[in-house]
N, C-alpha and C positions, 0 to 999 in steps of 0.2 A: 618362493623362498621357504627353506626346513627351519627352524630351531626346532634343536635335542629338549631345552631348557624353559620350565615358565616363565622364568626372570628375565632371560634374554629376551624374550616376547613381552613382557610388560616392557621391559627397559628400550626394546626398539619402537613399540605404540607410544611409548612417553616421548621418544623424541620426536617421532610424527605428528605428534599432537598441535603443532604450530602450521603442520600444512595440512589438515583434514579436509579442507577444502578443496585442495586441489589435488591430494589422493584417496584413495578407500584404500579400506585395507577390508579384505574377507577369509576369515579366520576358519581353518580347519582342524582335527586333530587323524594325524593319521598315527596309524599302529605301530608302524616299519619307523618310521622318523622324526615322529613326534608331534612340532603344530608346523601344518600349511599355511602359510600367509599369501595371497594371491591380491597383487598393488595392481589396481587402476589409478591412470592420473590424467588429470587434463593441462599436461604441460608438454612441451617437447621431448622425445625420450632421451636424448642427451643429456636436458637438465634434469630429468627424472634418474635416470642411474647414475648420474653428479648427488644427488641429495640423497640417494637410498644409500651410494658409496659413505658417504659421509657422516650420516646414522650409524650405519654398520660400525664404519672405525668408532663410532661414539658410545657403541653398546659392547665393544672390545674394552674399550679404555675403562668403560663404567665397570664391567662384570669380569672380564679377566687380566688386565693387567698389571695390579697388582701381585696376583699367584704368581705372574710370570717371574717378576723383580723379585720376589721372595726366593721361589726355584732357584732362579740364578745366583742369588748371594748366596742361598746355603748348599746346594749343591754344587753349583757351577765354582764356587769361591770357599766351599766348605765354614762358614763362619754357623754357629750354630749359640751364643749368646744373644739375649733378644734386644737388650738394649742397643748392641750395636748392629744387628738387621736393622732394627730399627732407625738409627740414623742412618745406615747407608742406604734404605728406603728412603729415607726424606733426601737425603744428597741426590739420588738418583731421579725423583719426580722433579726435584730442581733441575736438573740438569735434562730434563725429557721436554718440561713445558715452561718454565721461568724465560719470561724476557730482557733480563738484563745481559750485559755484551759478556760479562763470565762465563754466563754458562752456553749461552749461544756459541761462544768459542769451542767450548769442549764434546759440545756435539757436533762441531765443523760445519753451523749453520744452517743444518737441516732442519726441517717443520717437521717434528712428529704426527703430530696430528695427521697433515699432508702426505708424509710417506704411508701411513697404515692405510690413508682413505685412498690413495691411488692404487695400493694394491686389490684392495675391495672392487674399483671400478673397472681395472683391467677383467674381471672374474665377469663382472656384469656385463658388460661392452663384450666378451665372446659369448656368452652363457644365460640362455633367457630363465632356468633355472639354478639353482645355485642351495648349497646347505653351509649353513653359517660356521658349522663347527667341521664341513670336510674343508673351509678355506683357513681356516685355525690350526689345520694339522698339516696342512700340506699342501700352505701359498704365501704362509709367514716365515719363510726362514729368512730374507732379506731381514726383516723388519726386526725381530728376534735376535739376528746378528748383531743388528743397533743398537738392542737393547741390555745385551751382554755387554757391546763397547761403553755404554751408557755404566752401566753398573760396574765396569773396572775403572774406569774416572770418577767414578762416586766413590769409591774406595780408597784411591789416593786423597779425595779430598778428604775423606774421614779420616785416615791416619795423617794427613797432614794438620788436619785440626786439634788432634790429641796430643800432636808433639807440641802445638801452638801452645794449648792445655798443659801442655806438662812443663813447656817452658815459662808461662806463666806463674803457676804454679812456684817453681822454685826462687820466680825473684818476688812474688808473695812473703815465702818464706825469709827470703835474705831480709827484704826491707822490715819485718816483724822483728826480727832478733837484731836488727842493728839501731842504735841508737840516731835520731835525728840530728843532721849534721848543720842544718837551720832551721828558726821557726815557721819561715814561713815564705811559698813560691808565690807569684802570679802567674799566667799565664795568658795568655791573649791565642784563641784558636785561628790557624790561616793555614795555608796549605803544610808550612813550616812554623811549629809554633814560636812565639817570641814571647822570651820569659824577664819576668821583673821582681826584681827581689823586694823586701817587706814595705822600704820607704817608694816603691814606685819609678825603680830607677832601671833602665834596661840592663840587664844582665849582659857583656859583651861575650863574642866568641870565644876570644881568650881566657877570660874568667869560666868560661863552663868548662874551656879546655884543661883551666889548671884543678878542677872540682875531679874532672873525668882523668885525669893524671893519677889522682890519688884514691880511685877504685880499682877493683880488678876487675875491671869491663871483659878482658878477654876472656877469666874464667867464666862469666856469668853467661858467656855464648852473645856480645853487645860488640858492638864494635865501636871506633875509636871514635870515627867518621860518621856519627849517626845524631844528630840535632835535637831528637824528641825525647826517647825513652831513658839514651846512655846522661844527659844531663840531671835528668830529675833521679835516677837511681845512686849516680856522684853524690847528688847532694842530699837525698836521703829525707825531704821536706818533712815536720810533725802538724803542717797544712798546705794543702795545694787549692787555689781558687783561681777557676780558669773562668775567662770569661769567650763566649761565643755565639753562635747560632745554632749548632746543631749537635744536640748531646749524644746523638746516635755515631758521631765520626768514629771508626775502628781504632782512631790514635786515641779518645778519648775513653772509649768503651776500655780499653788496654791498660788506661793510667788507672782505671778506678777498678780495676780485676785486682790490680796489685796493690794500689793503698788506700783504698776500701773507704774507709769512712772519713781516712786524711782529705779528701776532693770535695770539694762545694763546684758545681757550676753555677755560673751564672747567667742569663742570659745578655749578650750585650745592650748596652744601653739603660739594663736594672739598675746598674750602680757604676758609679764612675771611680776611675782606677786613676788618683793622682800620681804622676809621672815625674814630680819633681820639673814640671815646667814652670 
């Protein structure tokens, strides 16, 4: 094996360092190419170019894949502000290696990891030698392509996050400059939240309906039809105290963007919320 690179030669010894037992590595430096690496293993060669493929993708991922994701956004997508390469770098590494079902969706369930390392191991499996950086320029365009796909779905989600931003933003503003239209909400968090007005009494649908009557939901971009955000903006609370489990919920993160220091959580069960039962 060539590396051009010191770093990709320390970077690929560090990942081998867990199997040094059961390979050598004997290090050369040639003139033409840089360093020789020549792998003895005492393992089957199958599983031997399975784990040297898979170092390989893991000294790409380490040392160049970022430049790639950079390239791409500013050349490939012309954006040249750093703070926003910047987030569409982080949308983009979510969306390469994060396991939750969002973004696994958006890369159509592919293993990145997996795709870079089988391209490595097809190169080995024909090629008892092999240079790290001629498989970099001219055995990556598959994976390259994914990574462009990768990074124009980052970018939706980034502008979709800013309009998120921007629409928060404005009902920030609304609720700052409108006087509170009561003192004070409850709320109980559940998939739908269920809201109680000051003496502990459930607020019915109705009643939010007729709060939500006497807003301009439609101009504020809310709809009529929406049980969380359109009720508490009607009514405009000068305190909100929810009570639940998880302060991290997007519905919750959302109420205290916009009225900021109006919101106490609680955790359920801290304090008990009479109900007029």
């Amino acid at each position: 094996m060539y590396f051009e690179s010191d770093k990709e030669v320390t970077a690929f010894r560090n990942q081998l360092n867990p199997y040094r037992k059961q390979i050598r590595v004997h290090q050369q430096t040639d003139a033409k190419w840089g360093s020789r690496l020549r792998l003895e293993g005492d393992i089957a060669r199958a599983e031997l170019i399975h784990l040297i493929s898979t170092v390989m993708a893991n000294v790409f991922i380490e040392e160049h894949l970022s430049d790639v994701i950079i390239h791409k956004i500013t050349d490939g997508f012309y954006f040249s502000d750093p703070d926003e390469i910047n987030r569409i770098y982080d949308f983009t590494m979510w969306i390469l290696f994060e396991t939750d079902a969002d973004n696994q969706y958006l890369r159509e369930h592919v293993d990145t990891a997996n795709l870079l390392q089988h391209i490595f191991f097809l190169q080995l499996k024909e090629h008892t030698s092999v240079h790290f950086n001629g498989i970099i320029h001219f055995r990556l365009a598959q994976f390259l392509d994914f990574v462009r796909e990768c990074v124009g779905k980052a970018i939706e989600e980034f502008k979709r996050e800013e309009d998120h931003q921007a629409f928060i933003d404005m009902l920030r503003h609304y609720i700052e400059k409108k006087d509170p239209c009561v003192d004070l909400v409850h709320i109980e968090q559940d998939e739908n939240f269920i809201f109680y007005n000051e003496k502990g009494e459930v607020i019915s649908k109705d009643m939010l309906r007729m709060w939500m009557f006497q807003a301009p939901l439609y101009a504020l971009g809310l709809h009529e039809n929406e049980f969380n955000l359109s009720p508490l903006i009607a009514m405009s609370p000068a305190k909100i105290k929810v009570y639940g489990n998880d302060p991290a919920d997007p519905k919750i993160l959302t109420i205290t963007n916009i009225f900021q220091e109006r919101v106490e959580f609680k955790m359920k069960g801290t304090s008990i919320l009479s109900r007029g039962e």
